[in-house]
C-alpha angles and dihedrals in degrees: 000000000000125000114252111235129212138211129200104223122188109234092214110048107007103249117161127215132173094228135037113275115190092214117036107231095206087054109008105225126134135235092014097118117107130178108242119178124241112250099239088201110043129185124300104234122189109239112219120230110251087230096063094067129069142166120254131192111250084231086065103049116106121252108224125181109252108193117201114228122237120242100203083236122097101196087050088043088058111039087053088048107255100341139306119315122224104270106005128123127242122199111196109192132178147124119291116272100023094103109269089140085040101059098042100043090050081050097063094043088059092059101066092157088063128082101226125186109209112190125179137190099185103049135052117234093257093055088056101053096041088056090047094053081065094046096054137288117327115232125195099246083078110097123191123216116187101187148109101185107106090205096057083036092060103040083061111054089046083054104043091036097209130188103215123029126186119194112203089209141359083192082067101047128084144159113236090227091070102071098213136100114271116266089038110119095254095062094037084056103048099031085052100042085051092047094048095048092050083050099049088042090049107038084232106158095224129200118201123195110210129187115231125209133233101270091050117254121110114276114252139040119338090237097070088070087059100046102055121066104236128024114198123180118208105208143162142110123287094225094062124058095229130107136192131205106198129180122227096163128020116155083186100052149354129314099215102077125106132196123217126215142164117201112230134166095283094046133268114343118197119246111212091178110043097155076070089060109044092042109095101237094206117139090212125086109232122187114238089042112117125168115223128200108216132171121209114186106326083325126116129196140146114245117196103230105203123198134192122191122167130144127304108260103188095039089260106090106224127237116194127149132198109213090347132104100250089211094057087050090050089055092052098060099038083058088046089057092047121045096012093050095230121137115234103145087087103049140084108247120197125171128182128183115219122253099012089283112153114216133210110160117104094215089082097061082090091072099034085058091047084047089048091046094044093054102045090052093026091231115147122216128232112282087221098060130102121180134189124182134126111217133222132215088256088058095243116142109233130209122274128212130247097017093163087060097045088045095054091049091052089046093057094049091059087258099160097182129047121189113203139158127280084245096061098063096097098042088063117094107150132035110139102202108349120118105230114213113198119210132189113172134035087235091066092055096089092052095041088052108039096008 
């Protein structure tokens, strides 16, 4: 009988070693070594004759009409670029529990013309109905496949001939030749290599559910991200009801576009408008409130940034933030104290963004700053002004990009006045009625604000 041998993979990029290492050299993490047997009897794979492949010019090469395919979703329309095209692969990624199953599986609902092939390795074919009923009305185009075996997998879908087909998830799946558990690397990399090449040979748009651990990244080797053709990630926060689709990889499109949902009891419904929702829709002026015009991928909206400053109780003054890099906020202050002369060491600071949305763009420190200043003199700010504006340690305001966007997004929410850098002033060009307030230095921000 011959003698099993076994192999050390690393979970998180996919070295081998023939021994365990306790930190990996090609990644450097630790622990992430794990014994894996080597399959004695490994897949029969078809050599191709040398003579059946040859080299074409690109000239040559047919231009045929590919036609996206509408996903009867505009915020997934968008964030692929227009819709899924015939034989690419989609990877979904995202935290458990944000509404990855969800989304797809209200995806496939909405194209009842299609013939779509769900099949699922981590829920049985009652749960998913039951969990349909409550996204819409279930069609029989809609086929359910409860299985994790790629060879059964893939004997389907050649048989059914689909034309969209959803895996929830890629962790779940694995081929009985590789001896090691499913959701190794091994498993994610052959699974997901067979799956890609029946969709490519196919032109079967396919939609790939993947696990993330808890550091972020997508669970499984990093070439897996390479392999497939758009990479989304579904992220936000459980205890608000909104829901991002952001693109980190799209070879048919761009990669700045972003998708907006909020998760009801019939699923996720799309929000068109997400600068209505954010936006406090309170009548009565409040101090710390300021309105910030960001920009996340192409996508313009207005975000309410709210502060709160009072005394320190316990002698340390306390810094939290809500959506915010605390260390950012920290720099800020610390600029506020120096070059505007308020005193801020001695105080308690806390900032919230609105509606559980987490901010990175430094275009919005204008208006942390305005909701800082407000709330230490209580003083409230005009419920008609929008600001933009990142700011430096010298206290200089620097310029921000796409004005003309963010302006055009603050007039047609009734927005009446609009404060930008200085160096701003050449990039407007249109602003219809908005009163545009040009600001240089940190210091003119009182006066611009409550004169």
């Amino acid at each position: 009988m011959a003698k099993t041998r076994t192999r050390f993979v690393c979970q998180s990029c996919g070295a081998e070693s023939a021994k365990w290492i306790g930190r990996c050299p090609s990644c450097n993490e630790w622990n992430t070594y794990v014994e894996e047997v080597i399959s004695i009897q490994p897949e029969k794979r078809t050599i191709s004759s040398p003579n059946t492949s040859r080299a074409i010019t690109l000239s040559s090469v047919s231009e045929q009409d590919f036609s996206r395919i509408d996903t009867q979703n505009n915020e997934i329309n968008r964030v692929l670029g227009g819709g899924l095209v015939p034989g690419s692969v989609v990877l979904l990624g995202g935290e458990p529990g944000i509404g990855k199953s969800t989304l797809a599986l209200q995806m496939a609902i909405s194209l009842k013309n299609l013939k779509t092939l769900y099949i699922s390795g981590e829920e049985s074919a009652s749960q998913i109905k039951l969990r349909g009923q409550r996204l819409g009305d279930i069609h029989d185009n809609l086929y359910i496949l409860c299985e994790t075996n790629i060879d059964s997998i893939h004997a389907v879908v050649e048989n059914e001939q689909p034309n969209l087909v959803i895996i929830d998830s890629i962790q779940t799946l694995f081929a009985e030749y590789i001896e090691s558990s499913p959701g190794s690397v091994s498993q994610i990399r052959e699974c997901a290599s067979r799956l890609i090449r029946l969709a490519k040979s196919r032109s079967i748009p396919l939609f790939i559910i993947g696990h993330i651990v808890k550091d972020g990244s997508l669970a499984g080797p990093k070439t897996l991200e390479h392999m497939v053709d758009t990479v989304l990630q579904f992220e936000g926060d459980r205890q608000y009801l909104f829901r991002i689709l952001r693109t980190t990889k799209n070879r048919f499109g761009s990669t700045s576009e972003i998708g907006i949902f909020e998760m009801q009891g019939k699923g996720l419904i799309e929000v068109p408008n997400p600068s209505e929702i954010f936006l406090s829709h309170s009548e009565e002026n409040l101090s710390g409130i300021a309105v910030a015009a960001t920009i996340n991928g192409n996508r313009p909206y207005l975000i309410e940034l709210q502060s709160l400053v009072s005394s320190a109780v316990y002698g340390t003054p306390q810094r939290s933030s809500i959506g915010f890099d605390l260390r950012r906020l920290n720099m800020l202050l610390a600029v506020l104290e120096k070059r505007a002369g308020f005193r801020l060491a001695a105080k308690d600071v806390f900032l919230n963004v609105a509606g559980g949305l987490k901010i990175e763009e430094p275009s919005v420190d204008l208006a942390i700053a305005a909701a800082i200043l407000s709330s230490n003199a209580d003083l409230p700010i005009g419920k008609k002004i929008c600001m933009a504006g990142e700011i430096s340690l010298s206290g200089e305001i620097r310029p921000v990009y796409r004005v003309d966007q963010r302006v055009a997004e603050a007039l047609k929410l009734g927005f009446q006045k609009f404060v930008l850098p200085i160096g701003n002033r050449k990039m407007i060009k249109n602003v219809g009625e908005m009163e545009i307030l040009y600001i240089s230095k940190i210091e003119q921000l009182p006066k611009i604000l409550f004169g």
